[in-house]
Phi, psi and omega in degrees: 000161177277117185292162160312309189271345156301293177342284180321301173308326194275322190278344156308324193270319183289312164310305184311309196289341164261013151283025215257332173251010181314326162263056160275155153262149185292084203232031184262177173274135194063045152315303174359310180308254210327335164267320178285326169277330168301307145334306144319305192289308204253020110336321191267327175269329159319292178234021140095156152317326171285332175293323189267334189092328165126004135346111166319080191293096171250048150335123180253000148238189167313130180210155193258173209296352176282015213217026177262171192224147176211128194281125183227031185287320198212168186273144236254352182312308164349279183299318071048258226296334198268006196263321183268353146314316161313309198279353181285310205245359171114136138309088148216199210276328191271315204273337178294274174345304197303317198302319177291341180282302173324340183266326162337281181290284173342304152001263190294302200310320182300298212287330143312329199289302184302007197222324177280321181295328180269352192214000195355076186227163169255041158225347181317304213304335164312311188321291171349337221238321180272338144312307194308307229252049183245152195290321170353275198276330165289338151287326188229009151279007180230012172285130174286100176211177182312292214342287174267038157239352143321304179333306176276301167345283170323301209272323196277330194304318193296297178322300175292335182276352182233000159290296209245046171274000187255359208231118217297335195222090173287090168300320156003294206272307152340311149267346176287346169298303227279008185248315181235069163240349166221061155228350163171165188312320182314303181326355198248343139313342173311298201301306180329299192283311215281342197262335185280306171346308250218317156289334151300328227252281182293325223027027171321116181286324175285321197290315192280347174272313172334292186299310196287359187280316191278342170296309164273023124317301189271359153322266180308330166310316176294297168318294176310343163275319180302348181283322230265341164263325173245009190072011173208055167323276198315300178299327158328281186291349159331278195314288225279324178271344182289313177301298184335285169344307205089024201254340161290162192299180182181147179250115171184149149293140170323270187341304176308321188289311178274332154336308185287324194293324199272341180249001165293294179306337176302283161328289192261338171249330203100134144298357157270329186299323189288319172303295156336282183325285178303343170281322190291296177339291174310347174284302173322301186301341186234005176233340186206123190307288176300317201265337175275340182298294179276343158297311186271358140290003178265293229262333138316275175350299189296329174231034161280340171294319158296338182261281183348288159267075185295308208255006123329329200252011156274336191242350188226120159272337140328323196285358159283005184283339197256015164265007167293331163302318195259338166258015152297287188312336172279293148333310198277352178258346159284288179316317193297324217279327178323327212257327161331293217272334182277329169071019186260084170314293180323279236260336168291013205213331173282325199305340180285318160342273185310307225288311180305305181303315214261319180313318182279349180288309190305272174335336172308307176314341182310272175317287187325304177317309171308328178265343173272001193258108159302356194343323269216312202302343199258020130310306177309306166280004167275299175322292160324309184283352172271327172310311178273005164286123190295304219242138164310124168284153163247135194246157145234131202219169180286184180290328169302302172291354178291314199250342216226323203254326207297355189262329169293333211267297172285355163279304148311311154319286222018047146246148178325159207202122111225203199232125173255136205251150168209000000 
């Protein structure tokens, strides 16, 4: 298990290291997230939960309520947590961030807890520490999106489903599918993998009606609101899932798509993690029967959402973010076997080490690019400039920045506005 003062150590090590741009304006890449959901958030104190009905108004200035527009892409638990986060500590760049590093580090802890539980050894728990330092987990662990506030969901459910295998009807792991099936869709796969899991495996019966009953429960639940706020679920999730799907044209190809995937992961975890990552699997697979069985229901988990919904994961590169369980849990299946076979802390602690050294040498020229990209800013400063402005601006803009600036402008502005494309 994981001590009281490792915890401490990792989540102390993890806030710092996501904290480094917490007061940035939001002009980094896939940033985006931070105006538009930020948006949504200060909407709801702007004209209350009753006036939106609890809907996602995303409106970029002030309109009166027959003039509301509602974002129904996702379930609205997102916006709700970052709108009261607003009212606690102020609408910015830093308190829209804290909620994802606070999720961050919970995160990473469950996913130590869950790694010592699968291997009850006291060093696997290092797999963590190699997660930590990847252009990933360093970039996008503090973007305001779903990503990381799944991340701890996900991760304590898997953690709680392997704590409570002896125990016939865990609610626990019942409710934590059922929290992050409405914080978003990727989430509804938890439930998914633990019933097939759980049907190869345990077979618990009651248990396995339980996850699909809270799976359509939080369906329908999630569609009722959105009808009951904006009146147009159903064509909503047409659309949203017919794009999601691929079943509209795009332009990439199968082949370009899994190219673009293969050079992502390469880019955001590193060639030495991804190599590491395949030994530990593989180990898994060839020492323990029962544990391989459920590593690679993890390793569903992680990506079907990426294979599945191809042009999200063409266009949000974050969505590699829901592979962190399973290259924790891989690693951590490398390090036991290593400390197994050696009976050695020391060479489990240097090998994290080399592991750690070498992720950042690759990655760095990466990263560093990746942190350095402003795209966002002259949106940004349109915004400001309609906020000190007397009289409503008018922007003429190319046809891209036409599309792309008008959600900064109204995060930042928040006064009337427009934009003309030419």
């Amino acid at each position: 298990m994981m001590t009281k003062l490792q915890i401490l150590l990792v989540s102390i090590l993890v806030f710092l290291l996501l904290s480094y741009k917490i007061n940035q304006p939001f002009w980094g890449h896939h940033e985006f997230n931070g105006v538009y959901y930020g948006m949504i958030a200060k909407n709801y104190l702007r004209y209350g939960l009753w006036a939106t009905k609890g809907g996602q108004v995303n409106n970029l200035y002030p309109v009166p309520a027959s003039e509301f527009n509602y974002h129904v892409n996702h379930p609205a638990t997102y916006p709700l947590l970052l709108a009261a986060a607003f009212r606690i500590f102020a609408a910015s760049e830093s308190t829209a961030r804290l909620v994802s590093i606070v999720a961050s580090v919970l995160g990473i802890v469950f996913l130590g807890k869950f790694i010592t539980a699968l291997y009850k050894d006291s060093v696997s728990w290092l797999a963590v520490v190699a997660v930590i330092f990847t252009p990933l987990f360093l970039y996008y662990g503090s973007l305001p999106v779903f990503e990381p506030l799944l991340f701890p969901v996900v991760t304590a459910g898997l953690w709680k489903y392997w704590t409570t295998r002896r125990i016939k009807l865990p609610w626990s792991v019942i409710s934590i599918s059922f929290l992050a099936m409405l914080i978003d869709w990727p989430g509804f796969w938890l439930a998914i993998f633990l019933a097939i899991y759980e049907f190869l495996s345990l077979k618990r019966r009651r248990f396995i009606g339980f996850l699909i009953g809270s799976l359509l429960l939080a369906f329908l639940l999630i569609l009722a609101h959105q009808f009951l706020a904006s009146g147009s679920a159903v064509e909503a999730l047409k659309s949203v899932f017919s794009y999601r799907l691929g079943i509209s044209q795009q332009p990439y190809t199968t082949l370009a798509w899994v190219r673009l995937l293969l050079t992502r992961s390469r880019a955001f975890w590193g060639l030495p993690i991804i190599v590491a990552v395949g030994l530990g699997f593989l180990i898994a697979l060839r020492s323990n029967q029962k544990l391989a069985v459920f590593l690679s229901a993890i390793l569903g988990l992680s990506l079907m959402h990426i294979l599945v919904f191809r042009n999200i994961t063409w266009y949000h590169d974050y969505m590699l973010y829901h592979t962190i369980p399973f290259v924790g849990v891989s690693l951590g299946s490398l390090f036991h076997s290593v400390f197994v076979k050696t009976k050695s802390k020391v060479l489990v602690y240097t090998l994290c080490g080399f592991l750690v050294a070498t992720t950042i040498l690759a990655t760095s020229p990466f990263f560093i690019a990746l942190v350095s990209m402003h795209g966002y800013k002259d949106c940004i400063e349109m915004g400001y400039a309609v906020r000190i402005s007397q009289t409503p601006l008018t922007f003429r803009l190319s046809e891209e920045k036409a599309k792309e600036c008008p959600p900064f402008i109204g995060f930042y502005g928040e006064k009337p506005f427009e934009v003309k494309a030419y």
